[in-house]
C-alpha positions in Angstrom: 120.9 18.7 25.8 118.8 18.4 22.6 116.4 21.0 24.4 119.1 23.5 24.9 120.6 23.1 21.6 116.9 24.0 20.2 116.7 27.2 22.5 120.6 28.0 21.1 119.4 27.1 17.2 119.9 30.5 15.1 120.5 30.6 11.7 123.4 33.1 12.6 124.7 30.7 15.2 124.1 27.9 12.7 126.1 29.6 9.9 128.6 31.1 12.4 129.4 27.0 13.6 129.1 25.5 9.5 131.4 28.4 8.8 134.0 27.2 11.8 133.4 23.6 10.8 134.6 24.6 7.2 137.8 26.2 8.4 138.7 23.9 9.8 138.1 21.1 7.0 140.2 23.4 5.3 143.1 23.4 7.4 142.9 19.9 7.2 142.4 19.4 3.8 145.4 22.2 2.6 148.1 21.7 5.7 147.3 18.1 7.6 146.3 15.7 4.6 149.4 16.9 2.3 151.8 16.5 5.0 150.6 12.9 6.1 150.4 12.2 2.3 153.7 13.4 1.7 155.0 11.4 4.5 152.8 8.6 3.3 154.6 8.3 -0.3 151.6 9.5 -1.3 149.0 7.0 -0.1 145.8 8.3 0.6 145.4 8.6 4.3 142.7 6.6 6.3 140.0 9.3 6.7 140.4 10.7 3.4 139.3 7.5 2.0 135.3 7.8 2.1 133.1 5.7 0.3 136.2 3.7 -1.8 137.4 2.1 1.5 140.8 0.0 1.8 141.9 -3.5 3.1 144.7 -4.9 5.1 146.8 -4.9 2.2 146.5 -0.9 1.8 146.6 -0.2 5.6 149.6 -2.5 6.1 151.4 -0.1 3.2 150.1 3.0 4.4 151.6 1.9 7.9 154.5 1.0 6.6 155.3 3.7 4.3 154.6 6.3 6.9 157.8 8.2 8.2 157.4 9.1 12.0 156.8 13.1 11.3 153.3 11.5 9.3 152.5 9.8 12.0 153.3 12.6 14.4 151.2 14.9 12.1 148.5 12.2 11.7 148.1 11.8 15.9 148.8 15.2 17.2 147.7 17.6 14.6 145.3 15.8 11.9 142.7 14.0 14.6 142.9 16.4 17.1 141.2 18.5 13.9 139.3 15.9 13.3 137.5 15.6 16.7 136.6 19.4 16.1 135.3 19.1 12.6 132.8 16.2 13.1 131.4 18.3 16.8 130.9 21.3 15.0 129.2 20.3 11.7 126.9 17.7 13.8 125.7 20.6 15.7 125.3 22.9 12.6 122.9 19.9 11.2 121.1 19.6 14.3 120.2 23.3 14.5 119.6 23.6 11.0 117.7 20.6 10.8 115.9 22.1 14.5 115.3 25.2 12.9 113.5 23.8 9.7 111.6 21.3 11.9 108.4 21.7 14.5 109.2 22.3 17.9 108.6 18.7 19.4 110.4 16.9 17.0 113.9 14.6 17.6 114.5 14.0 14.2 117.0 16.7 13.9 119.4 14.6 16.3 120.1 12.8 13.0 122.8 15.3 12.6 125.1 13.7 15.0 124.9 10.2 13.2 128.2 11.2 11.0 130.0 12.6 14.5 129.6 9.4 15.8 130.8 7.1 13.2 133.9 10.1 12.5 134.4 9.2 15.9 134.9 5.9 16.1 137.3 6.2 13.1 139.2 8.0 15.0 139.3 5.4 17.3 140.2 3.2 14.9 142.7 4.8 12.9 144.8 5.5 16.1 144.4 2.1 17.1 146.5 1.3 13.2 149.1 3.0 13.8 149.6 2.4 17.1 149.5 -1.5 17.4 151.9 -3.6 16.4 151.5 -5.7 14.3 148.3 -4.8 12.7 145.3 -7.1 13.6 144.1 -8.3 10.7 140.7 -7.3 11.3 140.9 -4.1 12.2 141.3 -2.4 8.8 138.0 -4.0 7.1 136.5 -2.7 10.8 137.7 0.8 10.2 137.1 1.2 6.3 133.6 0.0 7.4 133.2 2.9 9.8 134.8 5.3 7.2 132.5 3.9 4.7 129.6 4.7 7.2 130.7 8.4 8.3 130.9 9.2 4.5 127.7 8.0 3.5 125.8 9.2 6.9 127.6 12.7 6.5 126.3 12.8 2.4 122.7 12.0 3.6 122.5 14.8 6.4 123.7 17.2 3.8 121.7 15.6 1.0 118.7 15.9 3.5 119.3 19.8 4.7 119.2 20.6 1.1 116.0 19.0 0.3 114.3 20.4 3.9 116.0 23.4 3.2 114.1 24.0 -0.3 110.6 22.2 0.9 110.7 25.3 4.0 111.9 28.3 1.4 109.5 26.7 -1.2 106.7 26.6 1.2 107.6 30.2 2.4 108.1 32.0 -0.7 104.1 30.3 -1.7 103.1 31.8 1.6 104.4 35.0 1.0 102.9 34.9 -2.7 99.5 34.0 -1.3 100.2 36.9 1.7 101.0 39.4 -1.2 98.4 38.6 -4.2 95.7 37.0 -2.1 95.0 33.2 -3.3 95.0 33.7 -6.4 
């Protein structure tokens, strides 16, 4: 797979599939999010969450407080979104991160680090609010994971910034040294 994702890796491709990913974020971010907030009395759903986490305590309430149409739009609209999203920014890391790196590298399979963590929150948050009652351990699990998917997905971007400026550093020298000789 990681061999035919480096034979696919384009920067058009790789822009095309960021560009998707961002849609999409958006649509979750402008129609999903408000709704399941909305339905939440306001609480901050699971996923939006990030590095500030929650407990049992703010799971149990969010639970709670959310009317069947928020958990309708939470299930079968919000993580189906959310199994896209993760897939296709993974893969726009890993191509960017194959197309700044030397052919026999695995390093860019970093990029799928934050799928899988998004992933098992998914899990997770479906287990919440489906189960009843709430195992008491299964919010400090989740936050965990969310806490883990927000910090892994901040370092691959972090990281494609910084390899993205050592390569166009590196190439605008070469291109200086091409044009003016080594001067």
């Amino acid at each position: 797979m990681y061999k035919w994702i480096r034979q696919q890796a384009s920067w058009k491709k790789t822009a095309l599939i960021f560009i998707t990913a961002q849609i999409i974020f958006l649509c979750m971010n402008t129609l999903t999010f408000p709704a399941i907030m909305k339905d939440g009395s306001g609480l901050i759903p699971f996923d939006m969450t990030g590095i500030s986490g929650y407990d049992y305590q703010y799971a149990d309430s969010f639970i709670n407080e959310l009317t069947l149409n928020g958990r309708t739009v939470y299930l079968f609209f919000q993580e189906p979104l959310d199994i896209l999203y993760p897939l296709l920014i993974s893969f726009s890391f890993v191509m960017a991160f194959c197309l700044l790196s030397k052919e026999k590298s695995r390093w860019p399979l970093i990029g799928f680090i934050p799928m899988i963590f998004d992933y098992l929150e998914n899990i997770l948050v479906i287990s919440m609010l489906t189960v009843k009652p709430l195992p008491l351990f299964l919010p400090s699990v989740s936050s965990s994971i969310t806490w883990l998917k927000a910090v892994s997905s901040m370092l691959c971007m972090g990281l494609l910034i910084i390899v993205s400026l050592w390569y166009f550093t590196g190439w605008i020298i070469q291109r200086r040294k091409q044009k003016y000789g080594n001067k």
